[in-house]
matplotlib code that plots the C-alpha trace (Angstrom):
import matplotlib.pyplot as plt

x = [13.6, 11.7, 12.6, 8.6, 10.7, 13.7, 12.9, 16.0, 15.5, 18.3, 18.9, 21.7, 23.1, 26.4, 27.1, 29.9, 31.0, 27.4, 25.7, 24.1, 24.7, 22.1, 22.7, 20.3, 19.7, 18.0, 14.6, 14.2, 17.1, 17.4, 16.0, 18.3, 20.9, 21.9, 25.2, 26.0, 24.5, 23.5, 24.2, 21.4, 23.1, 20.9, 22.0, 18.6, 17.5, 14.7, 15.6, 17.7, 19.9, 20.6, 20.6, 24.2, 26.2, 29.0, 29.8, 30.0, 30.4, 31.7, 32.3, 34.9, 33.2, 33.6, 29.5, 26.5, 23.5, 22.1, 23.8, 22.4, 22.6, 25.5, 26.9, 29.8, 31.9, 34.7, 38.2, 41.2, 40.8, 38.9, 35.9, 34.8, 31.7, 30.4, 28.0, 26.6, 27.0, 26.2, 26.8, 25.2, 28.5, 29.3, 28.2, 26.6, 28.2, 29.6, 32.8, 34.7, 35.0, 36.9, 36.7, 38.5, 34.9, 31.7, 30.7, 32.5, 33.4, 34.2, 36.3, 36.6, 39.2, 38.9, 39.7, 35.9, 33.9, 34.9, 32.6, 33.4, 33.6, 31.0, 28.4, 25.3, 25.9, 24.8, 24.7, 28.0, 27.9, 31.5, 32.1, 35.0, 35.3, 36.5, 40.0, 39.5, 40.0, 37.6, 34.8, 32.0, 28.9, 26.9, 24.4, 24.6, 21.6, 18.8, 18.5, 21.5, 20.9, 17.2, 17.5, 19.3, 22.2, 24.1, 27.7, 30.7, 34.8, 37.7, 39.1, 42.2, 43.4, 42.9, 40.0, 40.9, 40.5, 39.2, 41.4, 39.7, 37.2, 33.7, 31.7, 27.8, 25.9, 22.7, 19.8, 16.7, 14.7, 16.1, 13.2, 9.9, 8.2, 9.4, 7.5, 8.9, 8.9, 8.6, 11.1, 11.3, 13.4, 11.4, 12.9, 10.9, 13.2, 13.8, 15.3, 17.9, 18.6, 20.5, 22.7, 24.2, 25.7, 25.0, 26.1, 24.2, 25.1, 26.0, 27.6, 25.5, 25.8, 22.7, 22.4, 19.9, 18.4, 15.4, 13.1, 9.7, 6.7, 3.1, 2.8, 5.0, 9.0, 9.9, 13.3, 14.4, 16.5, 19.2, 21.4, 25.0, 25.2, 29.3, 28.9, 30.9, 30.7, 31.8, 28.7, 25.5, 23.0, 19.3, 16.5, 14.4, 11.0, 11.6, 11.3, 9.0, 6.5, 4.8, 6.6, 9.2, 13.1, 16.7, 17.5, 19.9, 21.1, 22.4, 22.9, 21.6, 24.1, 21.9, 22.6, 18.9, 19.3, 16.8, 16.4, 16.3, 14.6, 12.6, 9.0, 6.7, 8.7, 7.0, 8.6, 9.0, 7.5, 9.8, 10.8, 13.5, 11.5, 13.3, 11.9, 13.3, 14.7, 15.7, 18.8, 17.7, 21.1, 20.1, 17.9, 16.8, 13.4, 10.9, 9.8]
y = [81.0, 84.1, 87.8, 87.5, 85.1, 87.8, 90.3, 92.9, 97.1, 99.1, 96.2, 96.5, 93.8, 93.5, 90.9, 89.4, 86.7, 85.9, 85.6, 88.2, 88.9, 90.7, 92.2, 94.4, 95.1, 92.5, 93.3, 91.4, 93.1, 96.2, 98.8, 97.0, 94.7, 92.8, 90.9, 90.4, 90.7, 87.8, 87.8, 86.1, 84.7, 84.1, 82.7, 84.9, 87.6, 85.0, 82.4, 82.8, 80.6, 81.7, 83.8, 83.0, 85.1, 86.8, 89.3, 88.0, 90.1, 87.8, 90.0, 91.7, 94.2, 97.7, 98.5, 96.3, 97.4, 99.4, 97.5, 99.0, 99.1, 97.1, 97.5, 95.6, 97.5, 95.6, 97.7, 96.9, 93.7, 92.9, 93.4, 96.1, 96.3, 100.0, 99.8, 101.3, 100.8, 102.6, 101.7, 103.4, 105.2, 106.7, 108.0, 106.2, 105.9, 104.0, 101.7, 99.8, 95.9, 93.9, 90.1, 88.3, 87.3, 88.4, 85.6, 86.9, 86.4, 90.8, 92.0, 95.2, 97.0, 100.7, 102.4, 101.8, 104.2, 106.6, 108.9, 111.8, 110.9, 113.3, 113.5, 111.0, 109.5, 106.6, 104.4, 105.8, 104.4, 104.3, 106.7, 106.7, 110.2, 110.3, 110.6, 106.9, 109.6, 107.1, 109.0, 107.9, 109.7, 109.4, 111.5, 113.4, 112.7, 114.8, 113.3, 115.4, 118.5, 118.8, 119.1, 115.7, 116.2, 114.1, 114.8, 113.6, 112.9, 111.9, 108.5, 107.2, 105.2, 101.9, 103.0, 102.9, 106.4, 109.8, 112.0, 115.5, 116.8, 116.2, 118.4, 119.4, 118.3, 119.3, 119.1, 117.4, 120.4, 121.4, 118.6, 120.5, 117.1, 116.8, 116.1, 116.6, 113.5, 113.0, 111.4, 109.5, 112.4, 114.9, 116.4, 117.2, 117.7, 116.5, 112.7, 111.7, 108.2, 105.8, 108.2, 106.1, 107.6, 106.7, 108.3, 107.9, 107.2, 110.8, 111.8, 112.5, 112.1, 111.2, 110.8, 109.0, 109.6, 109.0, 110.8, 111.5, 112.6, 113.2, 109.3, 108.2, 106.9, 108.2, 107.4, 110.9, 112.1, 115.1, 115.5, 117.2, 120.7, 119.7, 116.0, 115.5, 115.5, 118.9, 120.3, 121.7, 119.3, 119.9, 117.9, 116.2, 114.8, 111.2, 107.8, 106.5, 107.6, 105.0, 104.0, 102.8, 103.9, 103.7, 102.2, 101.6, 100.8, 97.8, 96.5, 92.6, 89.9, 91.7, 95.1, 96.0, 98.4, 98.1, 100.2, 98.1, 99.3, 98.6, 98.4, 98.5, 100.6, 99.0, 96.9, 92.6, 93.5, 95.2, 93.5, 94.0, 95.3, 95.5, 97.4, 98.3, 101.6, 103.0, 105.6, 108.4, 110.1, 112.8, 110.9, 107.1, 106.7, 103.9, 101.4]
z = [116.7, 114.6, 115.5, 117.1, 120.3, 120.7, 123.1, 122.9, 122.8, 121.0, 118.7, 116.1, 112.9, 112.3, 108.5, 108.6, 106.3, 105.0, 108.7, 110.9, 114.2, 115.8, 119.7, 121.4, 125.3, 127.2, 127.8, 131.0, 132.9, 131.0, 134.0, 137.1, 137.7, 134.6, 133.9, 130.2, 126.6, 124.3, 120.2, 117.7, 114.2, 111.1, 107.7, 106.6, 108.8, 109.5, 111.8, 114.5, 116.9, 120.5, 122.4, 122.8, 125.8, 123.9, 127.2, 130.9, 134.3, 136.2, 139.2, 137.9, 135.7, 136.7, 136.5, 137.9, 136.0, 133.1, 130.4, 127.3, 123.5, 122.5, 119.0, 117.3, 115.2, 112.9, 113.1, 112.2, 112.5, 116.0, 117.0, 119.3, 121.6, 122.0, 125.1, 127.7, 131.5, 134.8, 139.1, 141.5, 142.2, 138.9, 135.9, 133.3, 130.2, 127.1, 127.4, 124.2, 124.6, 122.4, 121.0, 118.4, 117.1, 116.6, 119.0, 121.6, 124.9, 125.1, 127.2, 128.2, 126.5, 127.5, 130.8, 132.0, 130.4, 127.6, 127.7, 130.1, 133.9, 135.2, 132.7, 132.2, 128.9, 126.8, 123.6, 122.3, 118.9, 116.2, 113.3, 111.2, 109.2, 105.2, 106.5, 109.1, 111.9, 114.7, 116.3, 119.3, 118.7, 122.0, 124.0, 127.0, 128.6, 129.2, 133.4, 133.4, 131.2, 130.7, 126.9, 125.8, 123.2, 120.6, 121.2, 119.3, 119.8, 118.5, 120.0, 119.7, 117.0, 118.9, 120.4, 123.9, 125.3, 124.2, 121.4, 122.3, 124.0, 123.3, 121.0, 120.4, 117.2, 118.3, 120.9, 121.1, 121.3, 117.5, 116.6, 115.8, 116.5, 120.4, 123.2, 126.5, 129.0, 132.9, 135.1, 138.2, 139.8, 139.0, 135.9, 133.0, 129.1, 125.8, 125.4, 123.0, 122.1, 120.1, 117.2, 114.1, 111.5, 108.3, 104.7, 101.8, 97.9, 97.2, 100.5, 102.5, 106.9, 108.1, 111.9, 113.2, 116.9, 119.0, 121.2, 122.1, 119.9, 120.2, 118.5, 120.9, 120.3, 117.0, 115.4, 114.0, 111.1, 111.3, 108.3, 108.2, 106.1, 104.7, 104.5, 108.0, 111.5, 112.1, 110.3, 111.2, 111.5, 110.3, 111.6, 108.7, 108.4, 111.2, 110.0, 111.9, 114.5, 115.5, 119.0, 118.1, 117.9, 118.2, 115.2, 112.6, 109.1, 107.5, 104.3, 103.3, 101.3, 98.2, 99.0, 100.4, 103.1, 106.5, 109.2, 112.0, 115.6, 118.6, 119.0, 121.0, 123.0, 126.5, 128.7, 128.2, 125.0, 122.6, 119.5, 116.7, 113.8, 109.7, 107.6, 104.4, 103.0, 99.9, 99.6, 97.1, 97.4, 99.9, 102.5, 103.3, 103.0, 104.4, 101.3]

ax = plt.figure().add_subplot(projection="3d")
ax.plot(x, y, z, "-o")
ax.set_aspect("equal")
plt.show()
């Protein structure tokens, strides 16, 4: 099938000996009940086999519905699922699962979710500072606090629970492009979406986010003042603005990098868009 047949949001490539594995949310089941995630592999980053079920709830799952932005990270040797789940009875938020292949079947290999207990939280993504000190990067959710934030912390080494507590990188509202949204419940604030961490060929952390602009989903830039995760990050001139968002970065077999999001961003119809970036040292830039 082309990328034009897959409908996914959030999706996200992970190469791995010369094939690409693309995962993503489902787009049919991604507001209620849902019950697994589906990989796509491509020799090309043009045709695709699958979908092919690489996670199962078969009943025993801790969490029914919500199941959102899976990425697969390699470390030390597996392969671990970062993605996010909710039940009506708890929070949402981001557990790890682990497979022995890219293919799957995950299982789930934290304590349920990692991400703290009694905040709303999703699409916890993996950093791994200079030192291979693990990180999730994830966002406390603006349902919850009004102005969403990207948040980071330390995991364990085999990335099963938390390290430390949680810290703040910034808030949506830093973004002199923000719009503020409605929802269902009443609340009106400032979204944040989808953070990956990215560092360029001169050392440079780049996080990418989403939120809401005039133009409609916009997949934002904030860049780290010391290179690391314990800087201050600086909100730069967005990627793209053209609804569309939560994005990342990947490198081809020839060593072009793409950013690769959703869009449109409307339901049934969202599609896995590449587009290609350069890396000028300080920022990646569309082209």
């Amino acid at each position: 099938m082309k990328r034009s047949d897959i409908n996914i949001r959030d999706p996200f490539v992970l190469m791995h000996e010369g094939m690409y594995y693309l995962y993503g949310t489902r787009g049919a089941t991604c507001w209620g009940e849902a019950d697994g995630f589906d990989v796509y592999v491509s020799p090309d980053l043009e045709e695709w086999s699958g979908p092919h079920e690489c996670f199962h709830n078969d009943g025993s799952f801790f969490a029914d519905r919500n199941y959102w932005a899976p990425e697969v990270h390699v470390w030390k040797g597996g392969f671990y699922m970062f993605a996010s789940f909710k039940r009506e009875d708890i929070c949402r938020g981001t557990a790890i699962l682990r497979a022995e292949s890219p293919m799957g079947p995950f299982t789930l290999h934290s304590d349920g979710c990692v991400t703290p207990k009694d905040w709303e939280c999703l699409d916890g993504t993996l950093y791994v500072s200079r030192e291979g000190r693990p990180y999730m990067v994830f966002c406390h959710e603006w349902v919850q606090v009004g102005d969403g934030e990207i948040c980071a912390m330390a995991l364990t080494d085999d990335l099963r629970a938390p390290a430390d507590e949680p810290f703040l990188l910034f808030r949506a509202s830093e973004a002199e492009w923000k719009k503020p949204v409605d929802h269902s419940s009443g609340i009106r604030g400032y979204v944040t979406d989808g953070p990956f961490l990215w560092r360029t060929a001169d050392g440079t952390l780049i996080c990418l986010w989403a939120g809401f602009s005039q133009s409609g989903y916009t997949q934002a830039l904030a860049v780290s003042d010391n290179g690391e995760i314990t800087g201050r990050f600086m909100q730069v001139q967005p990627l793209f603005m053209e609804d569309g968002g939560h994005g990342m970065v990947f490198a081809a077999k020839d060593g072009q990098l793409y950013l690769t999001l959703h869009s449109p961003n409307k339901h049934l119809e969202e599609r896995p868009c590449f587009y290609p970036l350069r890396d000028t040292g300080e920022r990646l830039v569309m082209g």
